[in-house]
Each structure stands twice: as structure tokens, then as C-alpha cells.
N, C-alpha and C positions, 0 to 999 in steps of 0.2 A: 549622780546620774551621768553617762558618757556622752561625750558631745556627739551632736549626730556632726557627721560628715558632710561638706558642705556638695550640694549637687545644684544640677542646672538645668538637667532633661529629665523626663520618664520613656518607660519604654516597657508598657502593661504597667503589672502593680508596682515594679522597682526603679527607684530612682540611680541616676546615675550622674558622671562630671564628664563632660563633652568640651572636646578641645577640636579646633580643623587646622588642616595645615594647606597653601596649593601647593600641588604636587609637579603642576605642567600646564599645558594647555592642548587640546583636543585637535583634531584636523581642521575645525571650523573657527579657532581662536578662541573658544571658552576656554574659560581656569577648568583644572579638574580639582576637585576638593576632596582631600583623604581626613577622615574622623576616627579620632580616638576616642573610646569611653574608658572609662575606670571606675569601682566602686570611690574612689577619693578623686580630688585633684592631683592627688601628688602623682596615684595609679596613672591618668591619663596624658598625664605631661611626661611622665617616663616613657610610656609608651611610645609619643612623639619623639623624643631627644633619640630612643634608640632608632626609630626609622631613620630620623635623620642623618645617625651616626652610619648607618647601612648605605645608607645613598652616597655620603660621602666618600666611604671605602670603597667606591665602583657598584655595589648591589643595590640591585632594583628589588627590592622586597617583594611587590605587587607583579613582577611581566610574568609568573607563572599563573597569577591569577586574571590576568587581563583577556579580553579578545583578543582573538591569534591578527585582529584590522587596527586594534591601536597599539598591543605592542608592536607588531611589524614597521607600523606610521613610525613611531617612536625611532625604535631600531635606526629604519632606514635614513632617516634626517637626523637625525644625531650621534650613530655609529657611523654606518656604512658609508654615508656621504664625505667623509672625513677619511676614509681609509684607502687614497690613494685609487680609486677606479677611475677608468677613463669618464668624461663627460658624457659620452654615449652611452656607457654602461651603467650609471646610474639614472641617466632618460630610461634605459629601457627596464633598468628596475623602479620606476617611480609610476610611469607607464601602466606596468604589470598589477601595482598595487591596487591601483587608482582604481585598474579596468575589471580585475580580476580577484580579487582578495576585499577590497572595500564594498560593505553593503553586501556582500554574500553570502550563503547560507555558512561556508566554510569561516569567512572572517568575523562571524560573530558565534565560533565555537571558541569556549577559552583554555588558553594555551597548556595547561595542565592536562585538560580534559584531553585532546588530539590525540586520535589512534592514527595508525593507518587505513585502517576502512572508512571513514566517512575524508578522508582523504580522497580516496581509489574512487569511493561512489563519485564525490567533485569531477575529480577529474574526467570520468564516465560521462557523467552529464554535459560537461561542456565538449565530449566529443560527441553526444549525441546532437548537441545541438549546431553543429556543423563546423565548430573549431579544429584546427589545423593540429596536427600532432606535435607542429614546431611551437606554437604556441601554448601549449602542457606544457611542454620540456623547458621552455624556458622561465613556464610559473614555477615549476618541480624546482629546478636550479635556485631562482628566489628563494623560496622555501626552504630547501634543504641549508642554503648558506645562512637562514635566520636561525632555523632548529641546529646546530652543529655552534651557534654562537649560546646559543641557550643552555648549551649542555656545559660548556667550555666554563660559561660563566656561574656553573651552578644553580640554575634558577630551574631545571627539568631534568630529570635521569639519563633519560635514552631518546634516540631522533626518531620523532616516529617514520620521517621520511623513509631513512634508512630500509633497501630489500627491498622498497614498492617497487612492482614493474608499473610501466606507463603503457597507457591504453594505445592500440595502434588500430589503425583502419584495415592495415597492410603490414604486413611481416618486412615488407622493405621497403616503407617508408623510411626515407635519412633526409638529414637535414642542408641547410642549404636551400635553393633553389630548384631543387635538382627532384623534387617529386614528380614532373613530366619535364623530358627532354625534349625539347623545341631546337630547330635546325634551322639554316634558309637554305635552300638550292646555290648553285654559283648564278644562275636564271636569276633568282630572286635578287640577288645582290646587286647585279648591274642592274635590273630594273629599278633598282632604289639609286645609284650613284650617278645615273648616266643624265637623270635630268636635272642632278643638283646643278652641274656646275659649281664656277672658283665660289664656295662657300665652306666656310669650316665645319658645317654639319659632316660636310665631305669626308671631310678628313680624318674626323674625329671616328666616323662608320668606318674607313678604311684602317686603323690604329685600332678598334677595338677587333675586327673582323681578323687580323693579321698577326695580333701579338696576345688574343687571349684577356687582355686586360678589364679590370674592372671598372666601371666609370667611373666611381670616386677617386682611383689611382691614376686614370687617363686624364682627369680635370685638373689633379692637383701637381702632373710632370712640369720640371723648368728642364730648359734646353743642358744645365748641366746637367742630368740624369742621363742622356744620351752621347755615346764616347766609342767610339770605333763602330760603329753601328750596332751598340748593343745598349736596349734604356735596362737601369735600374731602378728596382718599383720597391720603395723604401718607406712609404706616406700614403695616404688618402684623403681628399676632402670631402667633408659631410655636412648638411646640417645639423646642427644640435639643437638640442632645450639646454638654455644656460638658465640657472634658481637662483636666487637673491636671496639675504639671511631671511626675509620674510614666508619664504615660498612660491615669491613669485614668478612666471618665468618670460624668457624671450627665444627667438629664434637667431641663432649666429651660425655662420659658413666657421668649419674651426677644421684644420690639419691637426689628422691623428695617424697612429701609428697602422699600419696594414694588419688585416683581418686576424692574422693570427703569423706567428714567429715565422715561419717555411714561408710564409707571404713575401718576406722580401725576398728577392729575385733577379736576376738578369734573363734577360729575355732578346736573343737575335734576332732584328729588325729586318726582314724581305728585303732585296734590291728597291720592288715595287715600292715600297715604303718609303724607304728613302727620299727614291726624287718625287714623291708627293708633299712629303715634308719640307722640301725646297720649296715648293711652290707657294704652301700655306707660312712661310715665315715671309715670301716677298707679302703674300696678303695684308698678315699680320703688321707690317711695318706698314704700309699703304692705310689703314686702320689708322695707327697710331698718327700719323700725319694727317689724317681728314679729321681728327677731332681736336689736336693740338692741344693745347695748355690741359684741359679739361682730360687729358689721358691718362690714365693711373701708369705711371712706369712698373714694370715688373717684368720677370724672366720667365714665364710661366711661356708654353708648347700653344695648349688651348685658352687664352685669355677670351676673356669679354671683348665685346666692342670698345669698352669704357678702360678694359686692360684689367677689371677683378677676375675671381675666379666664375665661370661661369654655371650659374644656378642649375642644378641640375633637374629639379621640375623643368624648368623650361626647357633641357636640353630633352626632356621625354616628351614635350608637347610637341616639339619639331620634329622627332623622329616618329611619331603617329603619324602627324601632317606627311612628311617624307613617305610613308609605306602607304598614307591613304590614296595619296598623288599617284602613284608608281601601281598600283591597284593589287599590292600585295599584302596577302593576309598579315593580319598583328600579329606579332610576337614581342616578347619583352625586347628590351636593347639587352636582357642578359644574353638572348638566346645567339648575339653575335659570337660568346666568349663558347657558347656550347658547340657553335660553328665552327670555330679555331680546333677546337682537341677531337671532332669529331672528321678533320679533313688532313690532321696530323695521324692519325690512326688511320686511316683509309687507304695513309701513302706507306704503312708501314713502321710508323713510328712506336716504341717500346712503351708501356705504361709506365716503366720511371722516367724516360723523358720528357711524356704529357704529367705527369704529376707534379714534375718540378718546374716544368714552364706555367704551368696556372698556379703552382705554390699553393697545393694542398698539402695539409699537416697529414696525410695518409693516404697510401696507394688502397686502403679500403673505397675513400672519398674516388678516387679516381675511377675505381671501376662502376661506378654508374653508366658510363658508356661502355655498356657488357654488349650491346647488340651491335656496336661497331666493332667491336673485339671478337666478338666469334664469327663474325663476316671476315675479318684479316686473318684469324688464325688458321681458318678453312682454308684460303690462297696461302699461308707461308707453306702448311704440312705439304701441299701439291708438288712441292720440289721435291719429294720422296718418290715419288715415283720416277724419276730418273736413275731411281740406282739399281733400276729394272730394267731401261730399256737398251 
């Protein structure tokens, strides 16, 4: 008589040999437990050794069969996070997951399964639910960079990303800041400067209003960035989320590299500029001597009272306060930098030369200020008619 086969489970009428192996652990810190059966032991233990031997070649056996919310988890903390992106950039893809992909009707489709259409409907949904278009396109971006690692590594055929258009409210909606253009008057400006007084809010409104710049680039200048009267904007400082091997995270001020490559720049400093800048370095030294020992040395334009870099929350809570004082409407502090290329166009100046003083990667980005441009091009054509009279 043949020996039966030794088993351990049933499963209906047949029995079987059940082996588990952990595989990982979940976004909440549970083990994930992957089971082998076999009609033998021997069946279910090879079955194991070969996953195993898979995983160890780099293949994930299971992320075609996973939720598109734990392979991505996976992916993103133990590929992506390793591959060299800025800190920020993985904040805002960790962000994305957290907000947008985890617990959603899309992140517990599984990853084999993903077409493009219940892709398109997602995406649909979350614009009908009042989400920014900049916000699709930067879950799209997540997305496509997970599907394009999936295809690469054989685990799924084809992206389904790939060809989706993304839902738009507006045929010219673009990205950036720049879906409504907000201005201030030259009115509006002195109404905010004139009751500062010697204070570096001053300064720093007069430095973005004049050179265009962006506050994380205005915060993070040291005096050698400025050389014949011209700063070079090479850096920015930001907040970040900085992760610990656990997942845990914190908030640090960290110097990163500017927005994109055409970001860095030289930029001609106004006379006006200038000797404002005199004045705010006698400040800054009068500063550092009222607080003594307890001053952070440092070379920094706009330091802290204490001489760190200073928080840029709090530099928006003061510029509220500043516009509420002065009884002028809100506006972003971006809307100083749309002041600069909007009163550099006014006086004549060309779209390559505002494209490359704000250090955008494209004169497409620049033309958003279409409605001061065809106000200028209307007064340039006018010299034609002189060759008439």
C-alpha cells in the first residue's frame, strides 16, 4: 500500500502541506505572510525556495498581483527613496501616496488589473471634487514613474499610464503658480513700504518686488552671491519632511538646488536696490551686536534676528500683517515676483529677457503674461506709422 503523503491543512475535501514565509511588513508594521501549498511537503517547500530564489534575483513575484497602495508603499520606501531624488521630491511623493493613492478606490485596484480607464474616471473624480489640475499631474507623474519601473522590471507588460490625457478645467490651465496672475499697483507697494520702516520685512518686499526672485532663493542669498551689482541665484531654502529608517518623520530648513536647471541665474540689481541693501547690512550688524554671544554667525543677505535662515511661514504671517496694516488687498508674496516681469514688459522689455531673469525652463512658461504682451506689442507696431507721415 502507498504511503500517503504527509499534509497539514484541508481545503474542502483535499488535503494539502502548508508552509508561510514573511514577506515584509504592511504601512502599519504588520508582517505580511505569503503561503505555500503542495500536494507534498517537498511540493510546498520548493515552491518557497523558488520565491525566494526570485526575490533574491531583484523580482518581486507578487507586485503584479498586489494593490497598485502596497506595491507603490513598497516601491516608493525601498526603491525610489534610495534613488538619488531630492528630499523634497520624495516629500512630495510620499505626500501624494499617503493623500491620494492610499485608501482609494484606485489604490486598492490590483496592479495587473489597471487599465487606463478607471485610471481617467480617478482622476475625473478628484477634479470634480474641486482638486487643482496641478495636483493630478503630479499624482499622473507618481504614477507613471511607478508603472514605467514595473514594466522595466518585468513584473506588467505595458504602462497603462501611458497616452492618458489629464482632465483639465481649462484648456490653459499650466502649472506653476500662475493659474491667476495677481499684480500690485506701484500705489499698492509704497502703501506696504512706507510704514515699515528700518525693518527687514522692508527689504526683503523691496528684493523680491525688483529682482523677480523667489522667496526660498531671497532667504537662502549670502552676500557672496552679490558682485558688481549683479546676485546670482544658485540655491533655495525650504522646509522639508526629513524620514528615519522607521518612517518616521520631522521638519528641517535644508538648502536645495533651484527649481529647475534655467533657475540658476544672474539677475541686475536696480541702483534703488542697491543702497537699500546698505542700509539693511548696517541693520543686520546692529542685530548681531544686540544679541551677542547667543548670534549664529553666518554670511546670509536676510538672516534671522538669532542670524538662522529665516522661517519662511513666519516671513508670510508678517507679510499679511504688512498688507493688512497698509489696507491693501491679499495677494500671495508670489504675486511680487508677477510684479517684476509684469512692469519689465510694460517698459518694453523682450520675452527672452523676462524668461531668463525669472529663469524659466521655457518661453511657453513665460508667456502667461499674454495680456501684458499684447498691451506692449500694440504701442511697439505704432512706430509704423511714421513711415507714413
Amino acid at each position: 500500500m502507498a504511503r500517503q503523503p504527509k499534509t497539514n491543512t484541508s481545503i474542502g475535501e483535499y488535503d494539502y502541506y502548508r508552509t508561510r514565509l514573511t514577506v515584509g511588513h504592511d504601512a502599519k508594521g504588520k508582517p505580511i505572510i505569503k503561503t505555500f501549498y503542495g500536494k507534498t511537503k517537498g511540493e510546498a517547500e520548493n515552491k518557497k525556495k523558488e520565491y525566494i530564489k526570485a526575490i533574491e534575483t531583484g523580482i518581486n513575484p507578487d507586485l503584479a498581483s498586489q494593490t497598485l497602495e502596497k506595491a507603490l508603499f513598497d516601491w516608493l520606501w525601498n526603491i525610489e527613496r534610495y534613488s538619488g531624488n531630492k528630499s523634497s521630491t520624495f516629500e512630495r511623493y510620499e505626500s501624494i501616496s499617503r493623500n491620494y493613492i492610499q485608501d482609494s478606490s484606485l489604490g486598492r485596484l490590483i496592479v495587473s488589473d489597471i487599465k487606463k480607464i478607471p485610471i481617467q474616471k480617478y482622476y475625473n473624480e478628484l477634479l470634480d471634487k474641486g482638486k487643482t489640475y496641478s495636483i493630478i499631474e503630479n499624482i499622473n507623474k507618481l504614477l507613471n514613474k511607478f508603472f514605467r519601473y514595473a514594466v522595466a522590471e518585468g513584473y506588467i507588460l505595458k504602462n497603462p499610464i501611458s497616452g492618458l490625457k489629464l482632465p483639465k478645467d481649462n484648456e490653459e490651465d499650466i502649472d506653476e503658480d500662475f493659474n491667476s496672475i495677481e499684480t500690485f499697483t506701484d500705489e499698492e507697494i509704497n502703501k506696504v513700504l512706507n510704514p515699515l520702516g528700518n525693518v527687514k520685512l522692508r527689504y526683503i518686499i523691496m528684493f523680491a518686488v525688483l529682482t523677480g526672485c523667489r522667496m526660498g532663493e531671497i532667504l537662502a542669498l549670502e552676500k557672496t552671491d552679490i558682485v558688481d551689482g549683479v546676485v546670482r541665484i544658485n540655491k533655495s531654502v525650504r522646509n522639508v519632511k526629513i524620514f528615519d529608517n522607521e518612517g518616521n518623520s520631522s521638519w528641517a530648513k535644508k538648502l536645495t538646488t533651484p527649481k529647475s536647471k534655467s533657475s540658476n541665474r544672474e539677475v541686475p540689481i536696480p541702483e534703488v536696490l542697491q543702497k537699500e541693501l546698505k542700509k539693511l547690512d548696517i541693520l543686520v550688524k546692529e542685530e548681531r551686536l544686540k544679541l551677542g554671544e547667543a548670534y549664529t554667525e553666518n554670511n546670509l543677505i536676510f538672516p534671522s534676528l538669532t542670524g538662522v535662515y529665516i522661517d519662511a511661514k513666519n516671513l508670510r504671517r508678517s507679510w499679511e500683517r504688512a498688507l493688512k496694516a497698509a489696507n491693501v488687498p491679499y495677494k500671495k508674496f508670489h504675486s511680487l515676483r508677477h510684479t517684476y516681469a509684469t512692469r519689465l514688459f510694460e517698459n518694453g522689455a523682450s520675452i527672452l529677457t523676462v524668461s531668463r531673469l525669472l529663469g524659466h525652463s521655457s518661453l511657453e512658461t513665460t508667456q502667461i503674461y499674454t495680456h501684458v504682451l499684447k498691451d506692449t506689442k500694440a504701442k511697439e507696431v505704432e512706430c509704423l506709422n511714421k513711415m507714413f507721415s
